[in-house]
N, C-alpha and C positions, 0 to 999 in steps of 0.2 A: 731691338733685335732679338728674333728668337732664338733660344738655346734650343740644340737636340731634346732633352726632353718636357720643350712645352707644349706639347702636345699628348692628351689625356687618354692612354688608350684602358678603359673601364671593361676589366673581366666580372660580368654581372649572370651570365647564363651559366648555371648545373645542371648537368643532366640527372633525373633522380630515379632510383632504382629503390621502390619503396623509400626507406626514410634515410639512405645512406647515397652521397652524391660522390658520385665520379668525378677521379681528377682531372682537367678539362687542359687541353695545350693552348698555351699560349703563343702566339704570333707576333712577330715584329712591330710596330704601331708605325715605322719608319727606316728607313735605310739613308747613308749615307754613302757617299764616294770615296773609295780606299783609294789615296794616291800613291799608296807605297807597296803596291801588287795585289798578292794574293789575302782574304779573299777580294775581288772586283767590288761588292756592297756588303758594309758594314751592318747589322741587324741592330736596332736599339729597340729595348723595351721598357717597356710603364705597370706593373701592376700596382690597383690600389685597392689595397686594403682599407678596413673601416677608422684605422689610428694612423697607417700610413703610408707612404707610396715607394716601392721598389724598383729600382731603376738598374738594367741590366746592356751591359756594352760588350758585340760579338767578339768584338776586336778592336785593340790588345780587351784581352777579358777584362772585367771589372765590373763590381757588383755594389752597389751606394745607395740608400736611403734618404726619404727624407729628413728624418730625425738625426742622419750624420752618426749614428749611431750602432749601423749596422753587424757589429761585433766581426766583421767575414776579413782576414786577412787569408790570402792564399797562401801554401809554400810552394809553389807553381811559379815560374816565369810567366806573364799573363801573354806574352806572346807563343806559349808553348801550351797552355791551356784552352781548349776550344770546345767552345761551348755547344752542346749537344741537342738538349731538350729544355724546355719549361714548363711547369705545370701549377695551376692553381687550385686547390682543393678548400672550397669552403674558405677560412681564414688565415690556413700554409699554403708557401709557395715549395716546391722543389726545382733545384736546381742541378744539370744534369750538366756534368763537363768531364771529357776524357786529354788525355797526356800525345802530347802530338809524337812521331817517331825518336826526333833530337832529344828528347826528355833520357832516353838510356843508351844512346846510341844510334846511329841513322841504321846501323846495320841491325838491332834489334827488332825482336818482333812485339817483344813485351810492350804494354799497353795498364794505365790503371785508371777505372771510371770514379771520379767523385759526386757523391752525393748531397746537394747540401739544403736545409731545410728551413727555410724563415718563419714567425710566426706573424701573426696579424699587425703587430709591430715593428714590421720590416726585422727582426734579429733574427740571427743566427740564433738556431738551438739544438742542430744534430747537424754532424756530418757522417757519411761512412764512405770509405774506399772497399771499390774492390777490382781485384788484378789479374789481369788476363797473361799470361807466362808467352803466349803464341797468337800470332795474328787468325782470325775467326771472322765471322763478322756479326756484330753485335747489333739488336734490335731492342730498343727502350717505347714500351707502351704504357697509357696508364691503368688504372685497377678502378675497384668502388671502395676502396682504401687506401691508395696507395700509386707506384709504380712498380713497372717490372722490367729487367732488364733481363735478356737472354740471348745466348751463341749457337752458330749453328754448330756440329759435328766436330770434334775435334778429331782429323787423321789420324795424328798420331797416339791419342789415347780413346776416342772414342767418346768419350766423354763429351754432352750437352750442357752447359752452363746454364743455369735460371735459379736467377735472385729477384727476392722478391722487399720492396722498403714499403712496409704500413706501419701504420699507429707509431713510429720515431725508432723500429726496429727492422735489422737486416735479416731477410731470412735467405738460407741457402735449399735450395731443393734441386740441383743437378743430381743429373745421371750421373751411376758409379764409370769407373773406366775400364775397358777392357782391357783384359789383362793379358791378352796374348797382344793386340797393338801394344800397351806398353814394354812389354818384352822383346816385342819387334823395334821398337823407338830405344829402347836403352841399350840392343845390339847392334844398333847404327849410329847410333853417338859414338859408342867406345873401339868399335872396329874406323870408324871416322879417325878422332881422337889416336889411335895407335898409325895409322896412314900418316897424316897429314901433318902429326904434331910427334908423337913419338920418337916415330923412324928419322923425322926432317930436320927437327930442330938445336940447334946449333948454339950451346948458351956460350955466352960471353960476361964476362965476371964484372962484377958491379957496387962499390960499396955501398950498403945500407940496402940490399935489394933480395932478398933472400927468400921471400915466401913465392907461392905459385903464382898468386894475382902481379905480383910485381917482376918478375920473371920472363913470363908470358906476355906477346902481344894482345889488345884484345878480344882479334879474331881468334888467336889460338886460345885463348880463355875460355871463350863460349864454345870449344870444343868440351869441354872438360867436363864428365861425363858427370850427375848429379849429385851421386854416390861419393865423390871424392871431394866435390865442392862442400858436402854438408859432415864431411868428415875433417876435423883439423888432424888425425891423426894421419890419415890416408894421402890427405893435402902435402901435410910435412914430408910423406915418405916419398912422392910423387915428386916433388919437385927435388931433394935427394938426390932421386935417382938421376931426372934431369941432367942436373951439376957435376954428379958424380961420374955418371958414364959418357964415354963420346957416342959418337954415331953407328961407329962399328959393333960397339960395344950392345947397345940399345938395337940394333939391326939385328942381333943374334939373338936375341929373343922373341920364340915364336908368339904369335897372336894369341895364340890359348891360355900361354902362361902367362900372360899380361891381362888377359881378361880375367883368370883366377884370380891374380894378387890385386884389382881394381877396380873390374866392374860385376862381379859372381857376390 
């Protein structure tokens, strides 16, 4: 009986630019039938190297050599890691997986792509992440070194993402952010934030529960303007106030003076 992967699927074509070859995409050699939904076919793959052969499974992920050797533990749930891209260069593979929604939240929009890099050996010898803060849509090509990952337009800051992984290093070369979009995004978080959560909310006393993340739901969390998240002093006074004031109390204070003392 045949196992999924005994069949040999041989990445042997470079394309050459002068004396430096392009990383080339790999393709499935085989699909299987997902009985338990999404996706409908399973992608499996074979690359083989000159020492050894890489065996890569869409779904649940999972990444195995033939040497058993392959040093690749994830810290991914493999059904929450979904495999993106493959690429074979010469005698590294790259492997390209990003964090499905449920990884931070269904309601979040944050997203983080992994990078990870085998030698001719099937091992693991470089990984990098990198993290998208807001949904974008993200496009992964290859280089004549390397791969490139890039974002379209970010709304709310302007900002273009493109990273670029050659030679086992990350490079960042996005566009800077605009600075009146970010000023337009950080006065609709904190006028959000003083609406929705401010003026509304209602604490109820809790032993052992005291800081802002434990306080807060965590839709009213992701309101909470950046400024105060990356501050613990700001943090502490914030939720304070929380505790301290009722709703009336919190009601009587205009929007301006809450933007001074939080997000200015």
């Amino acid at each position: 009986m045949q196992g999924p992967f005994s069949k040999i699927f041989l990445l042997n074509i470079l394309i050459m630019v002068g004396s430096v070859a392009y990383a080339i995409e790999v393709k499935p050699f085989k699909f299987i039938k997902n009985n338990e939904g999404y996706p409908e076919n399973i992608g499996l793959y074979k690359i083989k190297n000159k020492y050894s052969e890489l065996y890569v499974k869409q779904y649940p992920f999972s990444i195995e050599n033939s040497n058993r050797n392959a040093g690749f533990i994830s810290e991914i749930n493999p059904q929450c890691e979904i495999l993106k891209k493959i690429y074979k260069q010469q005698q590294n593979t790259y492997v390209v997986t990003s964090t499905c929604g449920a990884w931070f939240g269904m309601s979040s929009p944050e997203s983080h792509y992994f990078i990870y890099e085998f030698n001719d050996l099937a091992k693991l010898i470089k990984s990098e992440t990198i993290e998208f803060k807001e949904s974008l849509d993200i496009t992964i090509s290859e280089l004549n070194s390397g791969i490139k990952i890039t974002s379209s337009q970010s709304p709310k800051t302007g900002k273009k993402y493109d990273y670029e992984y050659k030679n086992g290093s990350l490079y960042d070369f996005s566009t800077s952010m605009n600075r009146n979009l970010v000023s337009k995004e950080n006065d609709r978080i904190c006028k959000g934030f003083y609406d929705q959560v401010y003026t509304q909310f209602k604490y109820s006393y809790v032993p052992g529960m005291t800081n802002l993340f434990e306080i807060l739901s965590r839709h009213a969390y992701s309101w909470v303007p950046n400024k105060i998240k990356s501050s613990e002093e700001l943090s502490d006074k914030l939720a304070n106030d929380l505790k301290g004031k009722d709703l009336t109390q919190r009601r009587n204070v205009p929007y301006s003076r809450f933007k001074q003392d939080y997000c200015s």
